[in-house]
Backbone atoms as SQL, in Angstrom:
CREATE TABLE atoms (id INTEGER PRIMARY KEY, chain TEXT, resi INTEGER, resn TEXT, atom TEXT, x REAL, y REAL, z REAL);
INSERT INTO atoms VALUES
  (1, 'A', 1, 'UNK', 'N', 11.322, -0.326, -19.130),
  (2, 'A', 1, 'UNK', 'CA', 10.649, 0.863, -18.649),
  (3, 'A', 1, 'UNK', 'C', 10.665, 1.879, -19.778),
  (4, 'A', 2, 'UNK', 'N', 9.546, 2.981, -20.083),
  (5, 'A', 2, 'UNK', 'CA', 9.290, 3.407, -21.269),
  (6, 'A', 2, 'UNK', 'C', 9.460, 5.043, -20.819),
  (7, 'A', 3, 'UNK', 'N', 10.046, 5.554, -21.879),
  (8, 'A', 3, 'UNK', 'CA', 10.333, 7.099, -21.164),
  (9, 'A', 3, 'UNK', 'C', 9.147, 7.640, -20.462),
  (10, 'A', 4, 'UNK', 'N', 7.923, 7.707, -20.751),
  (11, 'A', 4, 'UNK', 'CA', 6.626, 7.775, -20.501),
  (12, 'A', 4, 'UNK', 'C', 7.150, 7.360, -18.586),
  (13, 'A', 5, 'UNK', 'N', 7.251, 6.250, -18.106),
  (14, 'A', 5, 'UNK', 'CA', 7.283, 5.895, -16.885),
  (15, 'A', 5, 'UNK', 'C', 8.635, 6.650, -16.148),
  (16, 'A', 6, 'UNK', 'N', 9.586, 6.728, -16.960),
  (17, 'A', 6, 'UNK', 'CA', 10.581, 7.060, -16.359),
  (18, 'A', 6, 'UNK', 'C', 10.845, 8.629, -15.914),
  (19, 'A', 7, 'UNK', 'N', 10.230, 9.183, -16.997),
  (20, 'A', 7, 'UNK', 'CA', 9.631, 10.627, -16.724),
  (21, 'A', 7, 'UNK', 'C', 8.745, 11.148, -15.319),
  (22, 'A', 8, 'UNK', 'N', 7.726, 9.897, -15.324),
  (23, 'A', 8, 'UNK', 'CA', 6.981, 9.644, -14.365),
  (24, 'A', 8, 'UNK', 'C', 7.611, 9.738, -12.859),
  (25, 'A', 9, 'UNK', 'N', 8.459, 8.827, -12.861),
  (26, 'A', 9, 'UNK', 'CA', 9.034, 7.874, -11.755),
  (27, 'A', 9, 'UNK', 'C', 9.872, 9.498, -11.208),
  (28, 'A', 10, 'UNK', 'N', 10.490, 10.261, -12.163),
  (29, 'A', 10, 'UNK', 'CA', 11.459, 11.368, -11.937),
  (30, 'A', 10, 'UNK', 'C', 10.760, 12.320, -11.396),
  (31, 'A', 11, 'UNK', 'N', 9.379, 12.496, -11.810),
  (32, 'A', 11, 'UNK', 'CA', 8.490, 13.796, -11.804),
  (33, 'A', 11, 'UNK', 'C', 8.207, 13.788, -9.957),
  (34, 'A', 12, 'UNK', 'N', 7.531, 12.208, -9.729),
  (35, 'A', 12, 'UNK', 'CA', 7.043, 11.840, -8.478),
  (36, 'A', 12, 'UNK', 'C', 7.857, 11.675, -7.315),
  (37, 'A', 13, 'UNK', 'N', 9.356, 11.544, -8.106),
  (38, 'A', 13, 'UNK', 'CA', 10.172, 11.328, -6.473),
  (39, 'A', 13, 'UNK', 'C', 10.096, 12.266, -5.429),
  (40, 'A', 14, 'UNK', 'N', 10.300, 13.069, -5.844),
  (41, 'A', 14, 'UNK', 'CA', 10.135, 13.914, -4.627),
  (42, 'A', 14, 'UNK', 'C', 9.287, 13.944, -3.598),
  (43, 'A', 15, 'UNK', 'N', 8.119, 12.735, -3.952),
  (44, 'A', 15, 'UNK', 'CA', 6.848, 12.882, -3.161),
  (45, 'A', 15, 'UNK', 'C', 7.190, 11.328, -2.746),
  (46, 'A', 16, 'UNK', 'N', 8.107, 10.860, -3.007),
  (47, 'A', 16, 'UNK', 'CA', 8.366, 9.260, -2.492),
  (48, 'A', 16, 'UNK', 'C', 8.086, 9.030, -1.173),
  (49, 'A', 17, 'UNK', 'N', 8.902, 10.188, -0.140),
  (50, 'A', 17, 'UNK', 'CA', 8.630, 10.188, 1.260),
  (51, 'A', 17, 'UNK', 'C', 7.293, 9.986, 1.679),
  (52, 'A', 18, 'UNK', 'N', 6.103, 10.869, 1.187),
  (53, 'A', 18, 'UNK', 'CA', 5.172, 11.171, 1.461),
  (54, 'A', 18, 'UNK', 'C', 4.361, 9.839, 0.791),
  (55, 'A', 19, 'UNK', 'N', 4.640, 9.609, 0.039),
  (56, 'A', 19, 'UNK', 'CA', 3.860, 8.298, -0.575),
  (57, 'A', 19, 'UNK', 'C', 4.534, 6.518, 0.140),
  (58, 'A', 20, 'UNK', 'N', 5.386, 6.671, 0.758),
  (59, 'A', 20, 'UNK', 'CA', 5.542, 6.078, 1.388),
  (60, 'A', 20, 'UNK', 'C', 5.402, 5.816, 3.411),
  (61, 'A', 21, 'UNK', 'N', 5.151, 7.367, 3.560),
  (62, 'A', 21, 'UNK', 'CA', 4.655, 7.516, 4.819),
  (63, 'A', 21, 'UNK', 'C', 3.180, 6.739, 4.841),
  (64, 'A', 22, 'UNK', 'N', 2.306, 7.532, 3.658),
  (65, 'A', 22, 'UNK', 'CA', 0.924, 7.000, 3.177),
  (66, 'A', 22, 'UNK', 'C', 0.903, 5.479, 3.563),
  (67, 'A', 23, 'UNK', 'N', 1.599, 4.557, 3.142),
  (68, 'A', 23, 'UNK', 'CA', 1.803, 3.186, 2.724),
  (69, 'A', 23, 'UNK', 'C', 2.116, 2.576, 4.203),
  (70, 'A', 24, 'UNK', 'N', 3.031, 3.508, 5.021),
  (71, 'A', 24, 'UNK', 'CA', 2.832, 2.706, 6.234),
  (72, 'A', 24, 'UNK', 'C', 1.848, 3.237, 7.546),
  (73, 'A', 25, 'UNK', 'N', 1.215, 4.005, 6.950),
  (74, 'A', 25, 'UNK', 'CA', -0.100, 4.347, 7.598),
  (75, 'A', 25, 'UNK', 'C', -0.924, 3.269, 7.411),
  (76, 'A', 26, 'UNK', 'N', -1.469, 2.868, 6.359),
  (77, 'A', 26, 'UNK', 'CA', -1.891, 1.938, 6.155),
  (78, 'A', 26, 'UNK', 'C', -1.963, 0.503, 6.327),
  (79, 'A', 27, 'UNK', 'N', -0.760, 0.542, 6.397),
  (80, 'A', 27, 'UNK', 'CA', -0.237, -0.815, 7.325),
  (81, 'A', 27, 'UNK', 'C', -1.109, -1.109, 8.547),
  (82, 'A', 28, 'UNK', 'N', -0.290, 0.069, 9.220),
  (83, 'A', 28, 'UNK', 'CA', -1.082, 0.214, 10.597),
  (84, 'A', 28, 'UNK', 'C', -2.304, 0.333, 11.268),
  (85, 'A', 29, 'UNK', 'N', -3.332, 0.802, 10.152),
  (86, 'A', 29, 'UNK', 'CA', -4.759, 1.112, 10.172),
  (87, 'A', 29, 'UNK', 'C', -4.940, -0.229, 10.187),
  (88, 'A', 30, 'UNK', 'N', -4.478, -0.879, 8.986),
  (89, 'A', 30, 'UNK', 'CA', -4.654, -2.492, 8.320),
  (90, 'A', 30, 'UNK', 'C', -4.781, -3.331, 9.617),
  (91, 'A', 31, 'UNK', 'N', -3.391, -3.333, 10.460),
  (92, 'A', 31, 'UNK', 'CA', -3.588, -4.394, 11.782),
  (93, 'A', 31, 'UNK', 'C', -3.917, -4.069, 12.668),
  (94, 'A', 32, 'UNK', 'N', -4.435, -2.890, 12.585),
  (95, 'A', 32, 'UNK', 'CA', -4.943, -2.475, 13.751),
  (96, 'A', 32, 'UNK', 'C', -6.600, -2.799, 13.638),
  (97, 'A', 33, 'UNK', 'N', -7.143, -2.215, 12.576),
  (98, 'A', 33, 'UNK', 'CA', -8.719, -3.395, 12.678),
  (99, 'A', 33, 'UNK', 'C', -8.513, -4.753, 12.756),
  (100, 'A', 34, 'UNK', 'N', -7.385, -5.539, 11.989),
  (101, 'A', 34, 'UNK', 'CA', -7.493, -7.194, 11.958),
  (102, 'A', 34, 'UNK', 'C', -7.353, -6.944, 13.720),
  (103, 'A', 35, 'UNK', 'N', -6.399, -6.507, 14.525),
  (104, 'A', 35, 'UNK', 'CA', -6.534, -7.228, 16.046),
  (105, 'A', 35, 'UNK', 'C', -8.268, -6.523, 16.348),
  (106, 'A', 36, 'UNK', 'N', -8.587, -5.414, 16.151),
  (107, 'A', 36, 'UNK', 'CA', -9.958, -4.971, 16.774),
  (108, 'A', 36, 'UNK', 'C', -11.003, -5.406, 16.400),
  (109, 'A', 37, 'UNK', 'N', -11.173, -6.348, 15.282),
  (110, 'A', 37, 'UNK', 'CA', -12.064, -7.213, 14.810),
  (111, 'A', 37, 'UNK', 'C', -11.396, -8.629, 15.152),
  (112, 'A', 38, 'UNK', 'N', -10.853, -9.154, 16.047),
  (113, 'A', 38, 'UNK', 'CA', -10.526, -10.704, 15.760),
  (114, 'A', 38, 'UNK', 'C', -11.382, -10.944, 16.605),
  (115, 'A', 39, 'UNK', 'N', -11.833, -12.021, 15.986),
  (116, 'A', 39, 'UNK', 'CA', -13.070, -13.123, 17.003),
  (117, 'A', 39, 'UNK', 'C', -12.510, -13.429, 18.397),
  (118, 'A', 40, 'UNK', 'N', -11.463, -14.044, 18.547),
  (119, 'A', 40, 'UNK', 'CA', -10.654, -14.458, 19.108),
  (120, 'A', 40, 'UNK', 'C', -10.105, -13.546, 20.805),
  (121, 'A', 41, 'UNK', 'N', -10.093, -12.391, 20.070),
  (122, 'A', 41, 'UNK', 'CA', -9.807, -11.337, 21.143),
  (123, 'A', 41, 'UNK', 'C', -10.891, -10.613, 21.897),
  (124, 'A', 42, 'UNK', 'N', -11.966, -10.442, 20.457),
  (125, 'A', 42, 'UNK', 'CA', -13.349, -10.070, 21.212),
  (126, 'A', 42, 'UNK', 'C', -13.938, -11.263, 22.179),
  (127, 'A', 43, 'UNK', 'N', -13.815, -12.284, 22.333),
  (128, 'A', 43, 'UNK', 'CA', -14.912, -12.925, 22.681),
  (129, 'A', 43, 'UNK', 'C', -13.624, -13.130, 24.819),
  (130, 'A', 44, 'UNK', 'N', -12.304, -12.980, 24.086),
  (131, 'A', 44, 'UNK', 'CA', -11.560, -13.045, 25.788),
  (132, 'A', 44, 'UNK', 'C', -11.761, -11.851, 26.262),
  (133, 'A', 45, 'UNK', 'N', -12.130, -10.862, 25.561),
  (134, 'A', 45, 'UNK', 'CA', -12.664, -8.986, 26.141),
  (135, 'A', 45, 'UNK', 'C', -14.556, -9.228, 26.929),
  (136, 'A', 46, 'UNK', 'N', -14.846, -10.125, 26.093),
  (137, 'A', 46, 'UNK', 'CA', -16.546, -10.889, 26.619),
  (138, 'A', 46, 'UNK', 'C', -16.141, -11.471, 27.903),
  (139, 'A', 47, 'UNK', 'N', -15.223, -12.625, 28.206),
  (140, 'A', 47, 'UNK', 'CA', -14.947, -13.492, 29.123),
  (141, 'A', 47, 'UNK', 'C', -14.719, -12.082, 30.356),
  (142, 'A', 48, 'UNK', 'N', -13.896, -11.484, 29.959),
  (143, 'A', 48, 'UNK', 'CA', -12.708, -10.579, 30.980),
  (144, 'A', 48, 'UNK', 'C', -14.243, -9.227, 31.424),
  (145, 'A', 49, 'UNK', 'N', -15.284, -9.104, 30.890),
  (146, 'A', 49, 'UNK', 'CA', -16.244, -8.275, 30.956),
  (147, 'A', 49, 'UNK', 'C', -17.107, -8.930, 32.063),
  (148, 'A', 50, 'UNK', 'N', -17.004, -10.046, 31.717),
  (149, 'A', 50, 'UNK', 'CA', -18.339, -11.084, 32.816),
  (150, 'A', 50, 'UNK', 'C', -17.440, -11.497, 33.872),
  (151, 'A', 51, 'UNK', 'N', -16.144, -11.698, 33.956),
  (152, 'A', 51, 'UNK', 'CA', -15.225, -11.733, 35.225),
  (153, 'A', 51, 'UNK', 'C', -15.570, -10.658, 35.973),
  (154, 'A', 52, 'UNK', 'N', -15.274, -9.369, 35.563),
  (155, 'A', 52, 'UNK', 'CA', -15.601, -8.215, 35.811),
  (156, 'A', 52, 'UNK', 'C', -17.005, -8.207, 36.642),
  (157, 'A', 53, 'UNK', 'N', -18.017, -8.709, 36.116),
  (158, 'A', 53, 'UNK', 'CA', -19.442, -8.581, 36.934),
  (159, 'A', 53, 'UNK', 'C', -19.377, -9.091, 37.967),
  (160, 'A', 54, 'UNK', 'N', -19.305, -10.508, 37.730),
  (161, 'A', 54, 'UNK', 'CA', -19.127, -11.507, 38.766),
  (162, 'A', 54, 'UNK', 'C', -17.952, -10.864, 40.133),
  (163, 'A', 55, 'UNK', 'N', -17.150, -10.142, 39.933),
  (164, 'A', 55, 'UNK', 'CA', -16.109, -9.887, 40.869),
  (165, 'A', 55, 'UNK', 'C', -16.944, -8.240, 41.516),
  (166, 'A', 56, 'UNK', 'N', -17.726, -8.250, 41.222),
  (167, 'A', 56, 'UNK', 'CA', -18.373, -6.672, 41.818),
  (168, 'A', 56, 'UNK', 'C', -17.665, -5.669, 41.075),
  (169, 'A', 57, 'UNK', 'N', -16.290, -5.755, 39.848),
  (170, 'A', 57, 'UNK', 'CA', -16.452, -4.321, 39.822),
  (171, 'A', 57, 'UNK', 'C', -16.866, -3.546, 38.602),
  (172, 'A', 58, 'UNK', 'N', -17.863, -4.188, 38.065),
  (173, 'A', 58, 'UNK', 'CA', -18.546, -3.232, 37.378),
  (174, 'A', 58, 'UNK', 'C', -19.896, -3.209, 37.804),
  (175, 'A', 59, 'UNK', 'N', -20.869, -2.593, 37.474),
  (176, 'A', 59, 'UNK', 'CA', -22.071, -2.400, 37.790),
  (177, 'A', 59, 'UNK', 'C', -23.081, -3.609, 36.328),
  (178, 'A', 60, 'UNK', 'N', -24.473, -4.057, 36.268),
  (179, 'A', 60, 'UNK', 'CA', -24.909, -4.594, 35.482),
  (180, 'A', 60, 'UNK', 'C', -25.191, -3.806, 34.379),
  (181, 'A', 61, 'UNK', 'N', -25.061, -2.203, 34.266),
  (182, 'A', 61, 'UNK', 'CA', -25.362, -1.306, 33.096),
  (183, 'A', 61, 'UNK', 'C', -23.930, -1.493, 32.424),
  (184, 'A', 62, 'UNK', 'N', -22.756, -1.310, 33.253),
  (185, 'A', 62, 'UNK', 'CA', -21.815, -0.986, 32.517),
  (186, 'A', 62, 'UNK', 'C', -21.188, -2.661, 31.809),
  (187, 'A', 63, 'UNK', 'N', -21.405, -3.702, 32.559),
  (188, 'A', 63, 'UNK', 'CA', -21.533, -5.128, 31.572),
  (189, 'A', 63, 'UNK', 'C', -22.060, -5.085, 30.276),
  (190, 'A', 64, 'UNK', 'N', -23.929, -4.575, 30.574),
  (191, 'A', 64, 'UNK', 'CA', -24.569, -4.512, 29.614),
  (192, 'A', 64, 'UNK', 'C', -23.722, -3.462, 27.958),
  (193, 'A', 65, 'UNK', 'N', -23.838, -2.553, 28.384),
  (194, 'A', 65, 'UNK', 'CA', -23.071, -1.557, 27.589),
  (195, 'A', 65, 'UNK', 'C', -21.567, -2.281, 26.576),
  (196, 'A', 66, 'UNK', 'N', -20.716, -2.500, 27.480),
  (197, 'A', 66, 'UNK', 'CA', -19.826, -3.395, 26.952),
  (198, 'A', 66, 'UNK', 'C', -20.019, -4.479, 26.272),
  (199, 'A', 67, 'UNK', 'N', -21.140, -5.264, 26.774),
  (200, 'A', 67, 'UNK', 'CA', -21.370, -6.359, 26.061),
  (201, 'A', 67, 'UNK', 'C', -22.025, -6.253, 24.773),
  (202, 'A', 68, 'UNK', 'N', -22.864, -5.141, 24.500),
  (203, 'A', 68, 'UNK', 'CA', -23.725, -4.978, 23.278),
  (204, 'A', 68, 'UNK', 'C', -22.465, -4.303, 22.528),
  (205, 'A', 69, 'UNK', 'N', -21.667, -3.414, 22.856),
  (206, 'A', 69, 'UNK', 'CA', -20.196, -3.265, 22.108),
  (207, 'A', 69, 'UNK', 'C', -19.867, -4.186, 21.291),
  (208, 'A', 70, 'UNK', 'N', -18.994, -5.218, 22.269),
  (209, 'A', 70, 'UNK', 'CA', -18.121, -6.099, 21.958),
  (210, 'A', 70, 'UNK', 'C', -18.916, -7.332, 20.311),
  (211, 'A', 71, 'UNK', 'N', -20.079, -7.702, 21.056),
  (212, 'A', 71, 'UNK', 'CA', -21.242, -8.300, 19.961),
  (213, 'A', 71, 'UNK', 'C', -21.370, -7.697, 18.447),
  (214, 'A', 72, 'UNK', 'N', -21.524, -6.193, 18.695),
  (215, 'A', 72, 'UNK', 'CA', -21.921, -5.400, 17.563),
  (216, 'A', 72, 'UNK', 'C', -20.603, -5.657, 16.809),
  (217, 'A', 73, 'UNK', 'N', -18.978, -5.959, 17.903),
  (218, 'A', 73, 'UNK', 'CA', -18.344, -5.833, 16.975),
  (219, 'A', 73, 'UNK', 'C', -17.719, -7.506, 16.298),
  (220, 'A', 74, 'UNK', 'N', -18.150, -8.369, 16.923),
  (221, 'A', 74, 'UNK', 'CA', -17.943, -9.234, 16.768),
  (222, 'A', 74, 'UNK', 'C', -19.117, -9.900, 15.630),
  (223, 'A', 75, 'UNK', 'N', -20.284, -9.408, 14.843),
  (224, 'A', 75, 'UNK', 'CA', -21.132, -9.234, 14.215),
  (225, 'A', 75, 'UNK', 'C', -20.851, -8.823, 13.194),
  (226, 'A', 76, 'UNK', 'N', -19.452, -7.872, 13.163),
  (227, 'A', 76, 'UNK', 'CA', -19.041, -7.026, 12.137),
  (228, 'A', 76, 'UNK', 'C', -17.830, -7.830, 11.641),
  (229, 'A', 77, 'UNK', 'N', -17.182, -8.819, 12.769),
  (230, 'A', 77, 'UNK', 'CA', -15.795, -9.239, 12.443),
  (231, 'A', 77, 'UNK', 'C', -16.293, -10.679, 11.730),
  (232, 'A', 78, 'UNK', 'N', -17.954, -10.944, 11.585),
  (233, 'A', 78, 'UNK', 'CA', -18.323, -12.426, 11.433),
  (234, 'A', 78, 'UNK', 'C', -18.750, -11.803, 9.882),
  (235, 'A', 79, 'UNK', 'N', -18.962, -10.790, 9.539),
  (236, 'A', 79, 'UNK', 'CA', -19.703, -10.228, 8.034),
  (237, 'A', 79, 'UNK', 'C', -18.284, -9.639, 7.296),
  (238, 'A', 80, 'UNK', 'N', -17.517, -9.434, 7.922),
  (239, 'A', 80, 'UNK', 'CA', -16.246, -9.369, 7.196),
  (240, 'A', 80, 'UNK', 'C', -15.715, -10.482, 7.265),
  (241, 'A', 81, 'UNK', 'N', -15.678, -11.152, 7.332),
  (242, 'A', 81, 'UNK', 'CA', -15.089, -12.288, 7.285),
  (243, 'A', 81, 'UNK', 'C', -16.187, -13.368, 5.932),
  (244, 'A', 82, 'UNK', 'N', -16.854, -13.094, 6.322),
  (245, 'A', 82, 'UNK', 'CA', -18.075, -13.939, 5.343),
  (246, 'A', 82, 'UNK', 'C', -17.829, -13.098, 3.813),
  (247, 'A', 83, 'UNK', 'N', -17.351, -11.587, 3.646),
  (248, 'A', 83, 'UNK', 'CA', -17.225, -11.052, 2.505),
  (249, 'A', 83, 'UNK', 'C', -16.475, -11.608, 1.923),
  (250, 'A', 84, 'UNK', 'N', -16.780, -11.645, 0.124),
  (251, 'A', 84, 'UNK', 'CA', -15.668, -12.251, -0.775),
  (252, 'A', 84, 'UNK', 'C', -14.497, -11.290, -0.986);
């Protein structure tokens, strides 16, 4: 380590807390889209939406609504996924 860094490393501690709060924010943002984009979960939120119709308690707008949701996001979880 080169005084250059170590100077560095001394200057920034003080902000360690804060740069590490940062870091597990991020975390959390992180798995929190992987579960809100998983194919997997969207498509049993699809199943659990059309249970829903079929059982009377939603109305056919509020299916509809949900369902163009869930698609748009499952559209998004199929183009992220396709990204390099």
């Amino acid at each position: 380590m080169g005084l250059t860094s170590l100077v560095k490393e001394v200057v920034l501690l003080p902000f360690a807390p804060v740069r590490g709060s940062f870091w597990v924010m991020e975390q959390i943002v992180d798995e929190a889209e992987r579960q809100y984009y998983d194919p997997a979960a969207i498509r049993a939120e699809l199943a659990r939406l059309e249970e829903q119709l079929e059982a009377g308690e939603i109305d056919e707008d509020t299916f509809d609504r949900g369902e163009d949701e869930l698609l748009d996001r499952l559209q998004h979880a199929t183009e992220r996924t396709n990204q390099p």
